[in-house]
Wavefront OBJ file of the C-alpha trace (Angstrom):
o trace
v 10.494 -43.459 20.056
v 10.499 -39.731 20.216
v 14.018 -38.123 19.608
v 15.915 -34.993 20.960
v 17.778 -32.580 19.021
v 20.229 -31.082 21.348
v 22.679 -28.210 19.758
v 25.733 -28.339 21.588
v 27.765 -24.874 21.157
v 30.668 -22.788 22.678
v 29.604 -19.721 23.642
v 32.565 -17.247 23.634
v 31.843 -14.415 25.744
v 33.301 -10.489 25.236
v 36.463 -11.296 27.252
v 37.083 -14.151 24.481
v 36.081 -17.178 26.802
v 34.593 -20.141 26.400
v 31.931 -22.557 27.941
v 29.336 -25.068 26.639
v 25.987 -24.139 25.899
v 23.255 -26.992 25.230
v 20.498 -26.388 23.517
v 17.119 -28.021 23.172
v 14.435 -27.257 20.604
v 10.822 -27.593 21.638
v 9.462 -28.015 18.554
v 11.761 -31.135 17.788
v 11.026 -32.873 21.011
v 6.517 -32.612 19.905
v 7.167 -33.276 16.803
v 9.348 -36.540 16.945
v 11.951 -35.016 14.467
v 15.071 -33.478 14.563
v 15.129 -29.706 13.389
v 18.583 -28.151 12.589
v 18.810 -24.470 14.167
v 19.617 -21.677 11.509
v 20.311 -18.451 11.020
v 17.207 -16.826 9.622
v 15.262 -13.590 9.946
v 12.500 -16.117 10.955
v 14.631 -16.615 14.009
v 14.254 -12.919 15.515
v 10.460 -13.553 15.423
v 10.683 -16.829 17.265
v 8.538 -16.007 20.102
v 8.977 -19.832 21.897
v 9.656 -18.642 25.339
v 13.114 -19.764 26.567
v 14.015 -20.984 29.402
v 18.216 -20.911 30.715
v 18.900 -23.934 32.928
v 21.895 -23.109 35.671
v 23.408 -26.255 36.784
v 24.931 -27.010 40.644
v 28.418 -27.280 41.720
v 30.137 -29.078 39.027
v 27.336 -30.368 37.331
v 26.455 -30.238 33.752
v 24.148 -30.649 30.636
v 24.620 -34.628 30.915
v 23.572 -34.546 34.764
v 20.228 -36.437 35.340
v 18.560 -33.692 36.612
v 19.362 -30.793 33.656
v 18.574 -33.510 31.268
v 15.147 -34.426 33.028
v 13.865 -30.467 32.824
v 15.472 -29.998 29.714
v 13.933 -32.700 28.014
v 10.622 -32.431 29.953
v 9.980 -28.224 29.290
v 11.066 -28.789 25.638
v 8.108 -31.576 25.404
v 5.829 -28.690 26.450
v 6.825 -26.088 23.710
v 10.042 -24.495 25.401
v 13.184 -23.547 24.073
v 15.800 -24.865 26.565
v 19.183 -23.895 26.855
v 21.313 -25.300 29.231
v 24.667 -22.905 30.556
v 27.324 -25.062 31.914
v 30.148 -23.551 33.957
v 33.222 -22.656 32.557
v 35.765 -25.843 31.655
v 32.867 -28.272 32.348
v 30.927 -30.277 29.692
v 33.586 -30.814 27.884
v 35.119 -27.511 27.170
v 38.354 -26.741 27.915
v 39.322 -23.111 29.799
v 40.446 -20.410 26.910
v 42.103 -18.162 30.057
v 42.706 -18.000 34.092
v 39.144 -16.722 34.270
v 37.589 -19.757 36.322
v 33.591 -19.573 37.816
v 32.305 -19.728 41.382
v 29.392 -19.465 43.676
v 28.985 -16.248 42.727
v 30.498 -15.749 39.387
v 27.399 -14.119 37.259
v 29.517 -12.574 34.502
v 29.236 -15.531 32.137
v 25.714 -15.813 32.539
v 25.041 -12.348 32.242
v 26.461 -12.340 28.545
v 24.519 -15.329 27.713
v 21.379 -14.012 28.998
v 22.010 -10.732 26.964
v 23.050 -12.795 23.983
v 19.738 -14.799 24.042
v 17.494 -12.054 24.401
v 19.590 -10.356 21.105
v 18.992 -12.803 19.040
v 15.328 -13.661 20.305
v 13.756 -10.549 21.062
v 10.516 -11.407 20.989
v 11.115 -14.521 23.022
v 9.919 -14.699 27.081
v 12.767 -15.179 28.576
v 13.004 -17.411 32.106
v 15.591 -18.947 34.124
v 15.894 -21.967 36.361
v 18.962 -22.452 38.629
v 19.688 -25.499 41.084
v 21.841 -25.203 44.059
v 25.120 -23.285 43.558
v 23.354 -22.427 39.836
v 20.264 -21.019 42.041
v 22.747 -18.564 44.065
v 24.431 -17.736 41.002
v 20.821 -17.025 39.528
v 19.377 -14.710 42.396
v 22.589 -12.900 43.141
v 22.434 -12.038 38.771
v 18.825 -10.802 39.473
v 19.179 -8.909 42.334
v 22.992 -7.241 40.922
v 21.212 -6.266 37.605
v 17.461 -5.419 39.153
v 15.069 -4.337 36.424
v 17.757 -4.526 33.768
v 17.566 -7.901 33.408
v 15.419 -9.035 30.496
v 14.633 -11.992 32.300
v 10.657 -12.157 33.187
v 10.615 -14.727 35.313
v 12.766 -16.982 37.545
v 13.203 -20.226 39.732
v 15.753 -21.501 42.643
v 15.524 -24.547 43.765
v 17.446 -25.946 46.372
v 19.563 -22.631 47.205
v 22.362 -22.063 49.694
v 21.411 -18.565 49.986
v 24.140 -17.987 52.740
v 27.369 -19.783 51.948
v 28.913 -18.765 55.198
v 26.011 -20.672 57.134
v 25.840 -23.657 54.821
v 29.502 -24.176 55.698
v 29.063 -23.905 59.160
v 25.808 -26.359 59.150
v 27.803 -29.022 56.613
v 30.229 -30.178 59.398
v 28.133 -30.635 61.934
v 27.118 -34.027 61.737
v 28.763 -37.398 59.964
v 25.906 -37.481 57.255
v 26.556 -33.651 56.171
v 30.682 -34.851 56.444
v 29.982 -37.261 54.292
v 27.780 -35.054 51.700
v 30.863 -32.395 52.185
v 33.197 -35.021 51.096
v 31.015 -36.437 48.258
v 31.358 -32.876 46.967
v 35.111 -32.281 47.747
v 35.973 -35.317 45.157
v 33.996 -33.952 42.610
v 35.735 -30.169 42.881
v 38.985 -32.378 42.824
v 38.051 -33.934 39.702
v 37.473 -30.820 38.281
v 40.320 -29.247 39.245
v 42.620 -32.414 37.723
v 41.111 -31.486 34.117
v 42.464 -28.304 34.567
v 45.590 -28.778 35.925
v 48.216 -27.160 33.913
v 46.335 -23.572 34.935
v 45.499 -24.171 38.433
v 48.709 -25.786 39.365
v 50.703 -22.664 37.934
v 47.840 -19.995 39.588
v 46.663 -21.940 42.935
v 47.999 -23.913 45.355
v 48.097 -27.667 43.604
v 49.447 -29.092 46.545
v 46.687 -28.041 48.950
v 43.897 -28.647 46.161
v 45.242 -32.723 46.275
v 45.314 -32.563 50.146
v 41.808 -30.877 50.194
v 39.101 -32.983 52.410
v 35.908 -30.686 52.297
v 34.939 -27.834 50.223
v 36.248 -25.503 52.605
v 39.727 -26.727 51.873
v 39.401 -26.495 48.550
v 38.082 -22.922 48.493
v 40.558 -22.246 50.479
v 44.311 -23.407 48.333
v 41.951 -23.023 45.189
v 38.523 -20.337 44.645
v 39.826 -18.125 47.126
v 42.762 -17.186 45.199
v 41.421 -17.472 42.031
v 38.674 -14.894 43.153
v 41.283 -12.842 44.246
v 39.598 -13.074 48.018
v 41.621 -11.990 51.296
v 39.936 -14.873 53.021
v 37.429 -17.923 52.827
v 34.738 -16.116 54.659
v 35.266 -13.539 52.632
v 34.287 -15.087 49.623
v 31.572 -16.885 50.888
v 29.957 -13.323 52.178
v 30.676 -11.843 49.221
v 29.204 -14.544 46.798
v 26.407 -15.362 49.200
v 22.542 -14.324 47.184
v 21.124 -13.854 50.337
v 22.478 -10.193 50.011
v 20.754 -9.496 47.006
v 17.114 -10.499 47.737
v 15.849 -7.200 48.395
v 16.861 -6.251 44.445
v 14.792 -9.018 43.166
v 12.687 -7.025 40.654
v 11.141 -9.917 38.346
v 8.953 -12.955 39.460
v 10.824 -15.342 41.285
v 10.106 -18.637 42.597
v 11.943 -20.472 45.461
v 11.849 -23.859 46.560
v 13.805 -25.439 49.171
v 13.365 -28.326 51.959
v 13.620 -28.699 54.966
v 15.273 -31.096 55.601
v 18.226 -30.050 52.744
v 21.515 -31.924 54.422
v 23.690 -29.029 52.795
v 21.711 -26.092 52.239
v 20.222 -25.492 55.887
v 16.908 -23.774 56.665
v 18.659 -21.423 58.746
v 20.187 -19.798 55.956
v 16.595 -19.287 54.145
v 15.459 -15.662 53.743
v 12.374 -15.897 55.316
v 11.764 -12.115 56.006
v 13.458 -11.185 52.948
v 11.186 -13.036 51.117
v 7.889 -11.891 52.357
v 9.052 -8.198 51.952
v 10.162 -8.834 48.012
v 6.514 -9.065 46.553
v 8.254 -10.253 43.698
v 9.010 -13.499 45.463
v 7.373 -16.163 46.468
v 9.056 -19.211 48.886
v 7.953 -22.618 49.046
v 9.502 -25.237 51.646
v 8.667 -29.124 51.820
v 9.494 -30.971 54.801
v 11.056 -33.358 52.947
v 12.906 -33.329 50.001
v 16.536 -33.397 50.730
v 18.670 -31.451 48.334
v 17.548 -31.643 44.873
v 15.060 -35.178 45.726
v 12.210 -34.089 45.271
v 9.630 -37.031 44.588
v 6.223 -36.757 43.349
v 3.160 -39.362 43.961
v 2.697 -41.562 47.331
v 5.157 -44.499 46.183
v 8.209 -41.486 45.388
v 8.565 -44.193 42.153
v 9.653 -41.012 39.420
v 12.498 -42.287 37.887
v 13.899 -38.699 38.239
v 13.419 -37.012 41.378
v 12.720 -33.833 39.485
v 8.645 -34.080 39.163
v 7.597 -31.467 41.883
v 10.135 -29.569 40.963
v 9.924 -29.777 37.865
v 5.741 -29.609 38.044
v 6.064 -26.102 39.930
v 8.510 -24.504 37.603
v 6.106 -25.232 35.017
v 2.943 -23.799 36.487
v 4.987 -20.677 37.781
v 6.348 -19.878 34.204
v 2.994 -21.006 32.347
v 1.360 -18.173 34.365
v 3.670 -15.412 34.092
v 4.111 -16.273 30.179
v 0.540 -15.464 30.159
v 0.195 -12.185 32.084
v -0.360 -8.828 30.470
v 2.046 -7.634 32.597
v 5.066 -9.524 31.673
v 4.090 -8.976 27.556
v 3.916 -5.031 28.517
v 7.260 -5.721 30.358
v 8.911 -7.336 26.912
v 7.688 -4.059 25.160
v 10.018 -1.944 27.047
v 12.856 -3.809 26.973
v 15.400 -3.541 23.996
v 18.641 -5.290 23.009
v 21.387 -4.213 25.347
v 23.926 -5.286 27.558
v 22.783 -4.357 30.668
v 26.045 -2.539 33.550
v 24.548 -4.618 37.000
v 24.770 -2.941 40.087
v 27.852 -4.702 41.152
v 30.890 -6.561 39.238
v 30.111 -10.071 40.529
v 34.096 -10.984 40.606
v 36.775 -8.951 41.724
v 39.666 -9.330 39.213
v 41.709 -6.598 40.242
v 45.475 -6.240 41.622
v 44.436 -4.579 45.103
v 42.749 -4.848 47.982
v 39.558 -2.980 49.219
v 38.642 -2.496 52.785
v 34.694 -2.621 53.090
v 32.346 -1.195 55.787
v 32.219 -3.861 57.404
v 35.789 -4.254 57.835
v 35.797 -7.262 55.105
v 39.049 -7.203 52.881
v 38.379 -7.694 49.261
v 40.288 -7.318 46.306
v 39.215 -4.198 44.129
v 37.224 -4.715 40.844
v 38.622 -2.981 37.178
v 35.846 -1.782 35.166
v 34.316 -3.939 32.750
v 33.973 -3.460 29.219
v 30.711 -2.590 27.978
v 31.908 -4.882 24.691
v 28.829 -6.600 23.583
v 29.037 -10.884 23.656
v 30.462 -12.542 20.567
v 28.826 -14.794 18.310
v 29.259 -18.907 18.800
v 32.449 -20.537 18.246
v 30.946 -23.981 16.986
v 28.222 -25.795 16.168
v 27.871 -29.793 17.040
v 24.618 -31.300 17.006
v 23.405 -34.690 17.932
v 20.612 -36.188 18.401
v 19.781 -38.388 22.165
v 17.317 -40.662 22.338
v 14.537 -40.495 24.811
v 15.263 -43.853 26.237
v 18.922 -42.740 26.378
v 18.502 -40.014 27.634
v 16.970 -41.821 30.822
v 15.183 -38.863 31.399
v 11.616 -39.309 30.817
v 9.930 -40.520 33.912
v 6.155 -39.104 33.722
v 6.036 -36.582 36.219
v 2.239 -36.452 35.812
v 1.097 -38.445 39.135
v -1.433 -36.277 41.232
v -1.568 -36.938 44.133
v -1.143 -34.167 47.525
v 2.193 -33.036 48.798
v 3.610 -31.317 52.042
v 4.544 -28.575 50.585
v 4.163 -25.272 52.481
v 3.928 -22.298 49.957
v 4.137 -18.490 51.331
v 1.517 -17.011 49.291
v 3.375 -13.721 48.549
v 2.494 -11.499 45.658
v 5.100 -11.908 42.459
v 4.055 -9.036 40.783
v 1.899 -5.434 41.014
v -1.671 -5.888 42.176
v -2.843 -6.436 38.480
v -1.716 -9.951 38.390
v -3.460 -11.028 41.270
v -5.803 -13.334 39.429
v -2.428 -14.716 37.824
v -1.102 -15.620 41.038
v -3.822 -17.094 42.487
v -3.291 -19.774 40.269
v -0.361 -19.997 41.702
v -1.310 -20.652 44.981
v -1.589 -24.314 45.523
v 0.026 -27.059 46.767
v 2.962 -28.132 45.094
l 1 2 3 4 5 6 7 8 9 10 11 12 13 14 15 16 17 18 19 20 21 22 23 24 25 26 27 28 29 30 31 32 33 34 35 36 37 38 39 40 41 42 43 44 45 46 47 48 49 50 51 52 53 54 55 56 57 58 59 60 61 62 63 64 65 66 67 68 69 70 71 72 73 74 75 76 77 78 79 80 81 82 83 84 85 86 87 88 89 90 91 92 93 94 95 96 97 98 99 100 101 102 103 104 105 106 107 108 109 110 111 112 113 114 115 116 117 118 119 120 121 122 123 124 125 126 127 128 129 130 131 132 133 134 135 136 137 138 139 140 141 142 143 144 145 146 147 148 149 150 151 152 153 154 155 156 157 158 159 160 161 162 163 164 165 166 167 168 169 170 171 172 173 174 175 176 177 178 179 180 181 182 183 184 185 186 187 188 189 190 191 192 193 194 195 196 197 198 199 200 201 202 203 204 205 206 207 208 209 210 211 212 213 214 215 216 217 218 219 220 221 222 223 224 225 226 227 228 229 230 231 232 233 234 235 236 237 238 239 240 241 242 243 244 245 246 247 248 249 250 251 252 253 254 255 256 257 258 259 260 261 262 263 264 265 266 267 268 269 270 271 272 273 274 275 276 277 278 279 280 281 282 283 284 285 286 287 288 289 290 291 292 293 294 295 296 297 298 299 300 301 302 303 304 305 306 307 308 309 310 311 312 313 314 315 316 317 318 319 320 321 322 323 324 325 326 327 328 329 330 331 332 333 334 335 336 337 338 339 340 341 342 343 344 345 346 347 348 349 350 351 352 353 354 355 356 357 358 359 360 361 362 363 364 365 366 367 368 369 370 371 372 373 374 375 376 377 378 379 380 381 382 383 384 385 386 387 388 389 390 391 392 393 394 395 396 397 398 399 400 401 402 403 404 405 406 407 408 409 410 411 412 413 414 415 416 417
């Protein structure tokens, strides 16, 4: 029975918060054994590529799905580390600093922090849902800054004003909405003593859809003038045109809360750094793989895609000429993802917003703690084989990821999910 070393760690970022970080070593998922992560010189010549897993809307390292890729990439060779949103997985909020749909700040420091301490490590990221806005909006705030080299959304919302529109339009999506109301709610009820004394607790309780709940809750936390507001503000969809490193986007079709209509089809064809995939089926984040769907995980296309896209872009002269130029620094993105300051700010557009204070340019702090254990792989419950072959409905938009060198690269690329 193979066994998984997972290093569980706070990460405490330059503003002194906290949030979980899970990691998973590659080398002790092939090897059987459990290897104990130190601080070595050997370490800064690590070149494993990583890969930085962005959960949904209050999900976290022990959701099926993180574990499944997680466990899954690390079999293959990869470094995995898993970001969980701030006071989830365990770790309790260190200020009144809570995350959102498009909160990047947190992993902005991590990503920075990584690439520190691994500089000669490919660095990739993988976001799901909410974690896939939260990904693309990152990429296309910071541009060519990031050290990222290569990226994945799956299952986006892209436009968070549509999605809410499209979610209560018919019982099923009510019923989704709801499903994901109770689970904000339960989130909230961990952190009570904070919310209660900055939100509205009595309209967070009351709260029957997500909308609600942005509304007596996010929205004032974020500092936002209105619900729309927020959701226009954190929506990716505005930042798709800045997408400077490879990026890969899968979504269905048939997704009962992130619509179609809020897909950037146009956007994406122009980017030649992205390229969008759509099944007709799929449904948010079930995605199954072989003729009898019978994955225990409904990860496997997924899952298969991310690592074909990655496994070609970790090979490319271009992205190893890319790593070259980068260096260890903390990156100042394009635009503050949060708005934490006292006043308001009327936009173009006639949005109302609150104005942003300037960030520090204080470089991320070291971890807090160290707890390792080791899971099981038949505890885990994460290793279905995603191997099946087998042909799929996907629908990819063969669009170029890169400059005209990596054509070859790409062409690989090019096949049915």
């Amino acid at each position: 029975m193979e066994q998984v070393l997972r290093d569980s760690m706070a990460f405490r970022s330059s503003s002194s918060d906290s949030f979980l970080v899970c990691f998973w070593k590659g080398s002790s998922v092939t090897e059987g054994r459990s290897r104990v992560i130190d601080d070595s010189a050997a370490i800064k010549r690590d070149k494993t590529p990583i890969m930085i897993v962005i959960p949904g809307l209050t999900s976290d390292s022990s959701s099926a799905y993180a574990k499944h890729l997680a466990f899954n990439m690390a079999r293959n060779c990869w470094n995995v580390v898993v970001s969980n949103h701030r006071g989830l997985g365990g770790v309790s909020l260190t200020s009144d600093c809570f995350y959102n749909a498009g909160y990047t700040d947190d992993l902005r420091e991590l990503i920075d922090h990584i690439h520190c301490e691994y500089p000669e490590a490919p660095l990739f990221a993988v976001g799901t849902s909410i974690g896939a806005n939260i990904l693309v909006k990152y990429l296309g705030e910071d541009g060519t800054n990031t050290p990222l080299v290569g990226a994945a959304a799956i299952c986006s919302p892209w436009d968070l004003l549509i999605c809410d529109r499209f979610i209560n339009r018919k019982p099923v999506q009510k019923m989704y909405d709801r499903a994901l109301t109770v689970g904000l709610k339960g989130y909230a009820k961990l952190h009570q003593s904070i919310l209660s004394r900055l939100a509205d607790w009595e309209g967070i309780t009351k709260s029957r859809s997500v909308r609600d709940f942005d509304k007596h809750a996010t929205r004032i936390l974020g500092k936002f003038e209105t619900v729309d507001t927020f959701y226009r503000r954190s929506s990716s969809v505005n930042h798709v045109s800045n997408v400077s490193v490879p990026l890969l986007c899968i979504s269905a079709l048939d997704d009962p809360l992130c619509t179609r209509e809020a897909i950037p089809w146009d956007g994406s064809r122009v980017n030649e750094n992205i390229i969008l995939a759509t099944t007709p089926r799929g449904g948010h984040l079930a995605f199954y793989e072989g003729i009898t769907a019978s994955s225990l995980c409904s990860f496997g296309v997924d899952l298969r895609a991310v690592d074909e896209f990655f496994g070609v872009l970790r090979t490319s002269p271009l992205i190893k000429e890319r790593q070259k130029k980068q260096g260890c620094r903390v990156a100042k993105p394009l635009q503050s993802s949060i708005d934490e300051g006292p006043y308001l700010n009327v936009m173009e557009d006639g949005l109302v917003t609150a104005m942003g204070n300037e960030a520090s340019d204080a470089s991320p702090e070291n971890y807090l703690s160290n707890e390792y254990r080791v899971d099981s792989k038949q505890d885990e419950d994460i290793n279905s084989d995603a191997e099946n072959s087998g042909d799929s409905t996907a629908k990819l938009y063969p669009k170029m990821y890169t400059m005209q060198q990596a054509e070859q690269d790409v062409k690989k690329l090019i096949v049915l999910v």
